[in-house]
C-alpha positions in Angstrom: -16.2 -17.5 -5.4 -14.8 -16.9 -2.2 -15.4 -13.0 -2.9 -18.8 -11.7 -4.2 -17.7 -7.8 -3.7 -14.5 -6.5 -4.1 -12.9 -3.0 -4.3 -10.3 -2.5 -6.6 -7.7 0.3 -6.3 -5.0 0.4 -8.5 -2.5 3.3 -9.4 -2.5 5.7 -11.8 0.9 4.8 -13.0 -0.8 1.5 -13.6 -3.2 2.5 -15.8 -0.5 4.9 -17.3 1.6 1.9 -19.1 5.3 1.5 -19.4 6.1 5.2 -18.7 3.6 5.6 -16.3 2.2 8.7 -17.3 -1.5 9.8 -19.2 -3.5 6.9 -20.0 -2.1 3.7 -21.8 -5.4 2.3 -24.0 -4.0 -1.1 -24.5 -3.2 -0.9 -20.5 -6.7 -0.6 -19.8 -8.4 -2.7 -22.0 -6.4 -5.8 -20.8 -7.5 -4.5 -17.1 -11.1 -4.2 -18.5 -10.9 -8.1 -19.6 -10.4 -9.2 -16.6 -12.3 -7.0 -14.2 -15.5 -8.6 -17.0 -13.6 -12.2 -16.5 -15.0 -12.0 -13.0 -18.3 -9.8 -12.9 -19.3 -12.3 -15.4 -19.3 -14.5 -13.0 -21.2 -12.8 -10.6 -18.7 -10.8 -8.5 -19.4 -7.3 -8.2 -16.8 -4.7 -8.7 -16.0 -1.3 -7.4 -13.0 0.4 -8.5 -10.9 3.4 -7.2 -7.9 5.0 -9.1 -4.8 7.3 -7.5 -4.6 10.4 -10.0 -0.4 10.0 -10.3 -0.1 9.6 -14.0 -1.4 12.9 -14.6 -0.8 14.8 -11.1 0.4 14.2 -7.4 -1.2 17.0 -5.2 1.5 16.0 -2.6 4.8 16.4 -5.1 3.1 19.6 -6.2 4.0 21.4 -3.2 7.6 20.9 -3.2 7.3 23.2 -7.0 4.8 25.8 -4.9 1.7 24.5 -5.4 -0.7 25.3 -2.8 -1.2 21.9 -0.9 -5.4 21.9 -0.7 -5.6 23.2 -4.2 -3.0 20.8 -5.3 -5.0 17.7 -3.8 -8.2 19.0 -5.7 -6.1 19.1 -9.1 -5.2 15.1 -7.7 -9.1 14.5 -7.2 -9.5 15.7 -10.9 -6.9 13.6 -12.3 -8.5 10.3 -10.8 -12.2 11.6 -12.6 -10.2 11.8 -15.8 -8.6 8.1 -15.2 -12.1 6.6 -13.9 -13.7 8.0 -17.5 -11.1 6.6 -19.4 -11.4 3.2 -17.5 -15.4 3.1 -18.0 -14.8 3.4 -21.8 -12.7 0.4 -21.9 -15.2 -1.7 -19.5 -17.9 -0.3 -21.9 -16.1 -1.8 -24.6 -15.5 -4.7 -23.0 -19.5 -5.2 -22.5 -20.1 -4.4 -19.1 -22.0 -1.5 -17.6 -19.8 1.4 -16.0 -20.8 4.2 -14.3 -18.4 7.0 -12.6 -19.4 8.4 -9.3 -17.4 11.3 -7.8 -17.4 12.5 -4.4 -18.5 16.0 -4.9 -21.0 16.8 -7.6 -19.3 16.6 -11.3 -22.7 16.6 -13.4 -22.8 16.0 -16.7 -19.2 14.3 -16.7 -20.3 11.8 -13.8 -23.0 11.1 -11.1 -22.6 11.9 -7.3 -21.6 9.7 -5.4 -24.3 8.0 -3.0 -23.1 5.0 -1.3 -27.2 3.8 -1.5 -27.6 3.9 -4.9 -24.0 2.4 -6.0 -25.0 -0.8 -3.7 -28.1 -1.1 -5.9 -26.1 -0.2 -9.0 -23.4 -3.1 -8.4 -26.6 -5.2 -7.9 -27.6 -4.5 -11.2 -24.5 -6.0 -12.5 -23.0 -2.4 -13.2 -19.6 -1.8 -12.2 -19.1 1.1 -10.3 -15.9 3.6 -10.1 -15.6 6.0 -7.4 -13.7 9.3 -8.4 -12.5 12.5 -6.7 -10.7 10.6 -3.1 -12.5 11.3 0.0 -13.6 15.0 -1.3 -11.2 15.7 1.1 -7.6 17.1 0.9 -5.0 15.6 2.7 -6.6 12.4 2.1 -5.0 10.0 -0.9 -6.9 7.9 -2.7 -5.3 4.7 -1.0 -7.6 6.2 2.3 -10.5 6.8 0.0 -10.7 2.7 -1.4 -10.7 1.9 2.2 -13.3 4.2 3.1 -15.5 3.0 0.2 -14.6 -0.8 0.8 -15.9 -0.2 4.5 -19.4 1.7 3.4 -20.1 -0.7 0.5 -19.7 -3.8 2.7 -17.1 -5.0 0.7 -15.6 -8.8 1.1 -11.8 -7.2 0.8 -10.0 -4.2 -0.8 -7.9 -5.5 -3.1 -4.8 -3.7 -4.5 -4.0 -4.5 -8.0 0.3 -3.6 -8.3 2.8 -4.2 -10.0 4.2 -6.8 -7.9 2.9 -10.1 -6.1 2.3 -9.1 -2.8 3.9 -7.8 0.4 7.3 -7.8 0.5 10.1 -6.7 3.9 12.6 -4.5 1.3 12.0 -3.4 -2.5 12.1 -6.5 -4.5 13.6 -4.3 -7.2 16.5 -3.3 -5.0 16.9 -6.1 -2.8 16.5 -9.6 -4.8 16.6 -11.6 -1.6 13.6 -10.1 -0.2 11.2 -11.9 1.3 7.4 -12.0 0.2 4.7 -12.5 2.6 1.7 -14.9 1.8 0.2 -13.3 5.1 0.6 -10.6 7.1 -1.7 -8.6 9.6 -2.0 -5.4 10.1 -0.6 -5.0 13.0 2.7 -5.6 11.6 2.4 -3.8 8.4 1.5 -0.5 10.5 4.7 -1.5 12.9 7.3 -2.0 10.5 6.1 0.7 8.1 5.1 -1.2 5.3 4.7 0.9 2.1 1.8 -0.8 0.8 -0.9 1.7 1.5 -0.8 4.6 4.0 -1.5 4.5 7.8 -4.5 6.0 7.4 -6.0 3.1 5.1 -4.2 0.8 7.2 -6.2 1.8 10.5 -9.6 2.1 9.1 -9.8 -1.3 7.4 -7.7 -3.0 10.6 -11.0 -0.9 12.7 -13.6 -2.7 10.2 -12.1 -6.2 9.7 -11.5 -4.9 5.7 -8.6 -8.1 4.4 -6.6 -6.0 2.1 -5.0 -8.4 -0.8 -2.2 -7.3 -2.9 -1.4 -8.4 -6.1 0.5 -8.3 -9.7 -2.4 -6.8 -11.9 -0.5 -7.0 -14.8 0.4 -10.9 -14.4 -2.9 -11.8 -16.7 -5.7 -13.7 -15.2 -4.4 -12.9 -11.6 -7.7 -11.0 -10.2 -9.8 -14.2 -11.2 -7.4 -16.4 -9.4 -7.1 -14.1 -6.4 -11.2 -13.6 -6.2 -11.8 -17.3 -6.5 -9.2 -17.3 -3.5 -6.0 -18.3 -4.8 -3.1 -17.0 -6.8 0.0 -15.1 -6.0 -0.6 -12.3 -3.4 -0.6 -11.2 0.2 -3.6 -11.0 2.4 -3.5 -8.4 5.1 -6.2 -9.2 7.8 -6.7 -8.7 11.6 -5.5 -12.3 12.1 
């Protein structure tokens, strides 16, 4: 494997199927196959999930939401989506255990970076819940924190599409995907993969960032193994 630990942050919408919203079982149980695909073979896994298929702190204040309290109903909606993930990697026969980021007991344990790194040791995967703590903070800056303090080999962002692209795919059919890109660029031209903020501390710590199609089946284990369709983000 070319990558022994990985973070994995995907989306909320991800995880909330077709429409994007709540929590799509069959959704997760095919993302709970493979995240076991490759900690059965020895990778260890630490997952963060945004909190948009159930709330957006951010969007809240444009209907009067108060923006800190808004960003703590966000940090909520990412504990429910990290519980409902652990249940499918449960079934799935691994070992899950939700940390949060303030103290959440009995729903999940706090979040001490010392005893995750023995956890995903142990073969457990761990998912980290509740952002930074922090408002103002999304969870795209809170996988890049975690990648950094768990040592991480690369933050990898599990999408909807394969990689990096100059304009919307969607929108623009003849836009061009990048098989590299560093991050000095992506920060220049405004990329919309992940915010500045993310961008900055894994360009500071020499964190790759790989972005892939999560839904295209069997994808993670090609991209850990160091192949498959994506875009790796890097200092170089």
């Amino acid at each position: 494997m070319k990558y022994n630990r990985i973070l994995l942050k995907l989306s909320g919408e991800a995880i909330g199927g077709k429409d994007g919203v709540g929590l799509d079982e069959n959704v997760m149980a095919t993302y709970a196959k493979q995240i076991a695909g490759v900690v059965n073979q020895g990778v260890q896994v630490v997952i963060v999930i945004g909190g948009g298929n159930i709330f957006r702190g951010l969007s809240g204040t444009s209907r009067g939401f108060d923006r800190v309290r808004g960003d703590q109903m966000g940090m909520l909606a990412t504990v429910i989506n990290s519980i409902g993930l652990s249940l499918s990697l449960r079934n799935a026969g691994l070992k899950a255990e939700v940390f949060t980021s303030t103290p959440m007991r009995p729903m999940a344990k706090y979040y001490m970076r010392d005893e995750v790194d023995e956890y995903l040791k142990s073969g457990g995967v761990a998912l980290i819940a509740g952002g930074t703590g922090n408002p103002f903070f999304t969870t795209d800056s809170a996988a890049a924190l975690r990648a950094c303090e768990l040592r991480c080999d690369a933050l990898m962002k599990g999408t909807k599409v394969d990689g990096v692209y100059d304009a919307d795919p969607v929108k623009h059919p003849e836009a061009k995907r990048y098989d590299t890109l560093s991050f000095d660029k992506a920060i220049a031209d405004n990329l919309k993969v992940m915010d500045q903020t993310a961008f900055t501390l894994c360009k500071e710590n020499d964190m790759p960032i790989i972005v892939f199609n999560m839904n295209d089946e069997g994808m993670l284990g090609k991209v850990v193994e160091g192949g498959g369709r994506c875009t790796v983000l890097s200092n170089k």
